[in-house]
N, C-alpha and C positions, 0 to 999 in steps of 0.2 A: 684688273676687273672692271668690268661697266658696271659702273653703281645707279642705282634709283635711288632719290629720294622722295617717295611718297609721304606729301602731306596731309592728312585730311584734315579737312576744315569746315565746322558748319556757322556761321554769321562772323568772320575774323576776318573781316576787311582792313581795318583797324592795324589790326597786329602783322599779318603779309608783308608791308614793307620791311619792317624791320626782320623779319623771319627770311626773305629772299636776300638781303642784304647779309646777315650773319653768314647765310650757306653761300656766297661770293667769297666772301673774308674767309672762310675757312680751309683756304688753302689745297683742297682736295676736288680733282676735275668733279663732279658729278653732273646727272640729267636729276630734274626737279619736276616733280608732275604733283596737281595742286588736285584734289579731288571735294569737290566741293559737294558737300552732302546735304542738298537742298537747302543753300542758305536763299536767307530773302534781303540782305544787306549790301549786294555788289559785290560778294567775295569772288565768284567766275572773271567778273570785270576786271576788278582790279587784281588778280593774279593773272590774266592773258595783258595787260598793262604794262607789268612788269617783267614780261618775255618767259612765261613759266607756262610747260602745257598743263591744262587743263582738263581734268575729266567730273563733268557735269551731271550729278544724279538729278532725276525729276522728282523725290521726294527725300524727305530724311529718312535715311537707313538706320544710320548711329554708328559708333566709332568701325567696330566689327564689320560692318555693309562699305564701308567706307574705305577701310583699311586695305579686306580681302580685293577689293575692286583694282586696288593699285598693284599686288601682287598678282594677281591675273593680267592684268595690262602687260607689267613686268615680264613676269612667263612668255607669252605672247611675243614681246619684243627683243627676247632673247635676254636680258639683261643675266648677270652671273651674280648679282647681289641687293637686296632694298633695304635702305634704311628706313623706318618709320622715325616720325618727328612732329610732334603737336604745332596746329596751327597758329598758337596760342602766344610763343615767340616764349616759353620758359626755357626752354631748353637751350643752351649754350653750343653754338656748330661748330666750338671749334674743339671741342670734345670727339667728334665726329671719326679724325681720324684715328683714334683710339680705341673705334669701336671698329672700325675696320681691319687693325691690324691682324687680330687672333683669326678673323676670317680668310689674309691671303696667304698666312702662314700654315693652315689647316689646324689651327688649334681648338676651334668652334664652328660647332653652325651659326648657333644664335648666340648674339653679344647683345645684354641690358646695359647702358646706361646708369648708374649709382647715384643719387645724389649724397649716398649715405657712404659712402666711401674715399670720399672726399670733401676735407677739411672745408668749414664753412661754408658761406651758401644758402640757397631754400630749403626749408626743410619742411613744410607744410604747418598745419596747428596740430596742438601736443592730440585731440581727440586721431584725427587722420595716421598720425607717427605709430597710436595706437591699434589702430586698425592694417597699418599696414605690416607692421611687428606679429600679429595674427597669421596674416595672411601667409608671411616668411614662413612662420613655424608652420602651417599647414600644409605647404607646400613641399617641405620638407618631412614632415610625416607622411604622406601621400606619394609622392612621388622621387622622394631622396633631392630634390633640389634645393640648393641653395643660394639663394639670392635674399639678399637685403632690400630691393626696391622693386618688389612683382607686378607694382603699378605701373612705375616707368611709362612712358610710350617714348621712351629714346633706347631702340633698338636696330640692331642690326642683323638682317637673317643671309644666311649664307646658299648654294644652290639647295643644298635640301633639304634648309628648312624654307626656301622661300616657293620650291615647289606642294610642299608640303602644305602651306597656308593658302597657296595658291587654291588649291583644293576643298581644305578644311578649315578653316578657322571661327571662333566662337565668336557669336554675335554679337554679345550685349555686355560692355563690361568685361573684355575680352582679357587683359594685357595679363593675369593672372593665370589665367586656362590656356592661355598659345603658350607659357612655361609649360604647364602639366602636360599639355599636347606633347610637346615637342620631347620630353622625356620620355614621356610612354614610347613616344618612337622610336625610341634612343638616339636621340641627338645629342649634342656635347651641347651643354649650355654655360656660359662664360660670362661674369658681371667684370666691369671696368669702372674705373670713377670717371662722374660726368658730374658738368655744372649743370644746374637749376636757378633760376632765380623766380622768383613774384613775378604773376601776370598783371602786366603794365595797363591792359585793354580789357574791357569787359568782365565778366562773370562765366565760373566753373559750373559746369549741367549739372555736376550733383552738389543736390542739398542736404540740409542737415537728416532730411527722412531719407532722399535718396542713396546718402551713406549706409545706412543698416537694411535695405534693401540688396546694395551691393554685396555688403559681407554676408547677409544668407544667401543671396541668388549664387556668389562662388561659392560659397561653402557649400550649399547642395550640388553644383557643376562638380565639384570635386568630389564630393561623396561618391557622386557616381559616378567617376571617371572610371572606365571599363580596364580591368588586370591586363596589360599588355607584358609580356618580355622584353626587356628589353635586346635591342640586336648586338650581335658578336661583336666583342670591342668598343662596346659603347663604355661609357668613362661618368661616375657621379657627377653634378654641374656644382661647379662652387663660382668663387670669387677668383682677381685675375690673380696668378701665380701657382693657384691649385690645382690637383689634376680634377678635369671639369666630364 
């Protein structure tokens, strides 16, 4: 497969080095495209620096504006797979190829990332773990999926889900509703365990208001997520070894 790794990034100048360096070490060929979402901190700079393309909005989008941007590029360039991966350098690349596999086997579209499915590690603060234990179950009442970590942004979408996103994906607060998306579609959705650890650089966009902002704005997204069928031989999404 020609993989993408689209990173969006907004002021993570900082954290890049070690982020480009992890996806070297990680042992699997990929292209890296660094999507910088109107930062003002040199993060275009210093990811064209370190030999990574660049794709430079003229204001902040936010994670969704940001993300869809690189799976359009993707589409465009032909690519047959994107990984998403925060700028932020929490995510472990060398998890990477783990998330890849179930996509060249045909066993998934989209592959989440776990940190919860894998011994030790980050696990966020106990209020977030609880927000995101929510989120599981609702996703799971709503659209039968199963994932333990719907926050995630260490995923990997296969051609269609990544045409898919290419298309439609939800703007604001996204990585919860491109699951429900992608269900509704019927796409096979598959978690893997990946590391996480503590961001080393900077500070998380959401605050402690911006958390319960989050869980109503998905919980309404999902309230009204529109009854689709799902399509012929599509498969409930669990966890890796389930049928997804």
């Amino acid at each position: 497969m020609r993989v993408l790794v689209v990173v969006p990034a907004f002021n993570e100048a900082r954290s890049l080095p070690a982020v480009a360096a992890g996806l070297r070490a990680c042992g699997t060929p990929v292209d890296v495209c660094v999507v910088d979402d109107g930062s003002t901190d040199g993060t275009a700079e210093v990811a064209r620096g370190l030999g990574l393309q660049v794709l430079r909005l003229p204001l902040n989008l936010g994670i969704g504006g940001a993300v869809q941007t690189g799976y359009r590029w993707a589409r465009a360039r032909g690519y047959d797979a994107v990984v998403q991966l925060d700028g932020d350098d929490q995510h472990d690349a060398t998890s990477l190829p783990a998330l890849l596999g179930p996509l060249e086997c045909g066993q998934a579209d989209l592959v989440i990332g776990s940190r919860f499915l894998q011994p030790g590690g980050f696990r966020s603060t106990p209020t977030r773990r609880l927000a995101i234990r929510y989120l599981s179950w609702f996703l799971r009442f709503r659209c039968g999926a199963r994932v333990t970590d719907p926050t995630s942004g260490f995923r990997a979408a296969g051609p269609r889900a990544l045409a898919l996103f290419a298309d439609d994906y939800p703007s604001d607060y996204p990585e919860p509703e491109a699951v429900a998306l992608a269900r509704r579609r019927g796409l096979t959705v598959m978690e893997v365990p990946a590391g996480m650890r503590a961001r080393s650089q900077g500070r998380s966009s959401i605050s402690a208001l911006g958390s319960i902002y989050y869980l109503v704005k998905v919980s309404v997204a999902l309230l009204l997520l529109p009854h689709r069928r799902l399509a012929t031989g599509a498969r409930p999404s669990g966890r890796q070894g389930e049928a997804t």
